[in-house]
N, C-alpha and C positions, 0 to 999 in steps of 0.2 A: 610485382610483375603483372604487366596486363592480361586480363586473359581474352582469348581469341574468339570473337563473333562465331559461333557454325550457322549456320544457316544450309538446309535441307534444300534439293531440288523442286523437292513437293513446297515444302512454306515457299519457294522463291516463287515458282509459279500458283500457289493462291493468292502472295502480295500482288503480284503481275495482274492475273485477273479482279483482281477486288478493285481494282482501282481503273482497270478496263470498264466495269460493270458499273461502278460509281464511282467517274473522275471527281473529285470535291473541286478542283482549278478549271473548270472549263467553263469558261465563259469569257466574255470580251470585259475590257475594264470600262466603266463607266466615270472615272473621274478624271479629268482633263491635266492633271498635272501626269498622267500615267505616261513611262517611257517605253516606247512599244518599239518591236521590230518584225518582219516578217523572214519565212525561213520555210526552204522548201526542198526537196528530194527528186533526183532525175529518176533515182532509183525503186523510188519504194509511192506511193499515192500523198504519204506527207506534204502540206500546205496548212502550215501554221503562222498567227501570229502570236507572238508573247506580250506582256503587259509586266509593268514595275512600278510600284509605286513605293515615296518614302514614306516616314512620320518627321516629326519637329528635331527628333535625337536623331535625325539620317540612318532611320535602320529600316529593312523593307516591311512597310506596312501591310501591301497585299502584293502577289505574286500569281498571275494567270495565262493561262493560255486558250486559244480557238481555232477552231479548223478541222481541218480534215487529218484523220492521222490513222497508219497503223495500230496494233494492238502495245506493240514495246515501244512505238514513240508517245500514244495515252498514255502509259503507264509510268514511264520516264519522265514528263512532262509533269505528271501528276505531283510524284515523290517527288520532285526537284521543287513544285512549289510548295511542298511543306515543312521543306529542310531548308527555305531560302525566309520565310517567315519571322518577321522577331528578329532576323541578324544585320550585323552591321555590313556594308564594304566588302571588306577586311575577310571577316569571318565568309561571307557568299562566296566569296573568292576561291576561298580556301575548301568550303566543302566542293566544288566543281572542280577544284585539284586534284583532291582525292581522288573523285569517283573518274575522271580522266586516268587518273596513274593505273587504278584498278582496270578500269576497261584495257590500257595498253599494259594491261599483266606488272607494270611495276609494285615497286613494295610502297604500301599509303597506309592511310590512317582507317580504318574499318570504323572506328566508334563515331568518327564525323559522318557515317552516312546513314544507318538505320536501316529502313525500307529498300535505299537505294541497292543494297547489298544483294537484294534478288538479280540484279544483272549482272553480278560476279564473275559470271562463265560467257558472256557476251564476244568477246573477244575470240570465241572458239567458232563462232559464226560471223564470218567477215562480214557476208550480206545483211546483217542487222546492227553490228556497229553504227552505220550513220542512225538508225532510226533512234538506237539505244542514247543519239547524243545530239542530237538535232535543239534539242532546247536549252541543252548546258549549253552547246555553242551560243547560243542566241543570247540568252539571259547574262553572258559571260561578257559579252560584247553590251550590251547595257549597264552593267555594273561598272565596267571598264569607262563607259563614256561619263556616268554623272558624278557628278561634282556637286558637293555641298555648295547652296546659295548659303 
């Protein structure tokens, strides 16, 4: 039987700030095969763009983002790129599933997301949902579009 993630309000908000205080993704990609997109918010100061790139086996090599952003879209942004790291497609796909089902309170897979699990209660503040998801969207619509050469 699996057992169930807890994760504390206080650990969600030190993951939140840790990675507010030291995003390790923020930065523009410098390598020309990168698939980028831009992505922005009416509502919140959010103006990002995202970066993807593959390796040789088509799994994401590096994953980043830049811009200007709230404190839960850094922090989302952040944990998205280091759960998007290393996988295939398939797999990216899949963990941005999850944490969508979670954010819209459905029932998902907890052990695909890690970090991501500090925005567990997201949903209970409508006005930070976009921010909390502004780069799944984004990175979701790049995975979507590439296609192994």
């Amino acid at each position: 039987m699996p057992t169930s993630i807890e994760i504390t309000p206080e650990i969600m908000r030190e993951i939140i700030m840790d990675h507010v205080a030291n995003p390790r993704h923020k930065k523009r990609s410098d390598d020309p095969s990168a698939l980028t997109t831009h992505s922005s918010s009416v509502n919140c100061i959010d103006d990002i763009d995202v970066y993807l790139t593959f390796d040789e086996q088509d799994k994401v090599k590096d994953a980043c983002w830049d811009g200007v952003s709230c404190s839960i879209t850094t922090a989302s942004s952040d944990i998205l790129c280091d759960l998007l790291i290393g996988k295939d497609k398939e797999e990216a796909l899949s963990i941005i599933d999850e944490y969508m089902k979670m954010i819209r309170e459905e029932p998902y897979d907890a052990s695909k997301l890690q970090e991501a699990l500090a925005f567990a209660n997201t949903s209970k503040q409508a006005a930070r949902i976009h921010c909390a998801t502004i780069a799944f969207d984004a990175f979701k619509q790049l995975l979507e579009e590439h296609h192994h050469e």
